[in-house]
N, C-alpha and C positions, 0 to 999 in steps of 0.2 A: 410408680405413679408420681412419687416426688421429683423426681431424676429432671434438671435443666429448669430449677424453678416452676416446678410443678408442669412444664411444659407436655409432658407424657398425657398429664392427667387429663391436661385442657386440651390437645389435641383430637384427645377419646372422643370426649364431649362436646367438640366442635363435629366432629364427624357426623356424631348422631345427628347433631341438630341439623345438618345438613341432609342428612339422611331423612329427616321429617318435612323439609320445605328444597328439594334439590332446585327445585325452576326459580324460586323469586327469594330464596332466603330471606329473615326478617325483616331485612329493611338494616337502614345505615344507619351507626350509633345505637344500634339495641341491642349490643352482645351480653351486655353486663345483667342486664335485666331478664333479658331469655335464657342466661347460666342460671341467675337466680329463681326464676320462675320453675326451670324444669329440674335443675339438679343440688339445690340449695344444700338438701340431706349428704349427699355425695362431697359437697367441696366441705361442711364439715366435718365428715368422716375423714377425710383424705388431710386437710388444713389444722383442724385440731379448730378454727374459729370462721365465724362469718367473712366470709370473701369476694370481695366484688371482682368477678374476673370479665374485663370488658377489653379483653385483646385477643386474639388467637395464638398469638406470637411468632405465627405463620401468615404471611402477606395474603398466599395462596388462598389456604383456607379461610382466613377472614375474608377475603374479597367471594367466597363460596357462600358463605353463613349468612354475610350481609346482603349479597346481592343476588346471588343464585350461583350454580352451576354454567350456564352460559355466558354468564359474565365473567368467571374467571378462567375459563374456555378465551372468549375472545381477548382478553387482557395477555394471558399466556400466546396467541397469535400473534399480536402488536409486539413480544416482546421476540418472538423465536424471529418474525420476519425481519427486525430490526436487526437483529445480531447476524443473519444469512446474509443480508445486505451487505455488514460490515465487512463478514469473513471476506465475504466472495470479491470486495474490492480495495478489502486492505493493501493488496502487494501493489497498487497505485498509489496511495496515498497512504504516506508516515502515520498522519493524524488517526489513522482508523484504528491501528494497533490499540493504544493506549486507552482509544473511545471503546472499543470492543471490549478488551478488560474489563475496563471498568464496568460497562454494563451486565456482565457475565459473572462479576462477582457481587454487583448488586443483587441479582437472582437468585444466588445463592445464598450470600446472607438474609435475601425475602424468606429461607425456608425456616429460619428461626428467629424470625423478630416482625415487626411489622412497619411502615413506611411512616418515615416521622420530617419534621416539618423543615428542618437541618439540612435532609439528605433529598429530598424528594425530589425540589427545584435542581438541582444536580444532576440528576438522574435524568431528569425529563430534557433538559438542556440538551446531555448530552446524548441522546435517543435521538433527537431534534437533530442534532449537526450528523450525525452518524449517517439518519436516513439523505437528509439536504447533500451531502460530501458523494454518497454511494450514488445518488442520482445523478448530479455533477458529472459523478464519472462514469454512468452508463451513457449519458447525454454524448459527451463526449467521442468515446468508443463508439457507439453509433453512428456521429458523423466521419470517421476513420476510413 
């Protein structure tokens, strides 16, 4: 339960609470307060002290807790058909490689950390030209 900065523990504990509201999760910005409301006993057993744990550390799963199950359903859409896009028309264009990367490794480090204010504008940028570039080139190839 300690293992990755507690990350094991609080993943549990996201689950559950996902498990108690799957459709609408609690709402945005109430993680900290629904770990404390429901499992307060828990992070002091586990902590050794009172803890305010208001992240999931998983993009995933906080976007589950907070918002529900269907929204991190469609969030996970937007990201899979971004990256099919890319694949499927990188060997046109240079640019996609590097765009596709990076987007595929932000996905993955989404599965232990959570989206911060640094990386995010980045990210969505680069989702932006990814999808705009793959259109370009289906436009294109259609009129062929």
């Amino acid at each position: 339960e300690k293992g990755g900065s507690y990350r094991l523990f609080i993943w549990s504990k996201t689950l559950e609470l996902i498990r108690m509201r799957p459709l609408t999760g609690f709402g945005i910005e109430t993680l900290g307060q629904v770990m404390g409301q429901y499992f307060e006993n828990d992070i002091v057993q586990v902590t050794g002290h009172h803890l305010v744990i208001d992240r999931a550390h998983n993009e995933y799963l906080h976007i589950a807790v907070s918002s529900g199950v269907p929204e991190v359903l469609s969030y996970l859409a937007f990201e899979s058909a971004t990256l099919y896009q890319g694949f499927k028309n990188w060997r046109y264009s240079p640019l996609l490689v590097p765009l596709v990367c990076s987007i595929a490794a932000y996905m993955a480090a989404a599965c232990f950390n959570i989206s911060v204010v640094s990386v995010a504008p980045v990210f969505w940028i680069f989702c932006g030209v990814t999808v705009h570039l793959s259109g370009e080139i289906q436009s294109n190839l259609n009129m062929i």
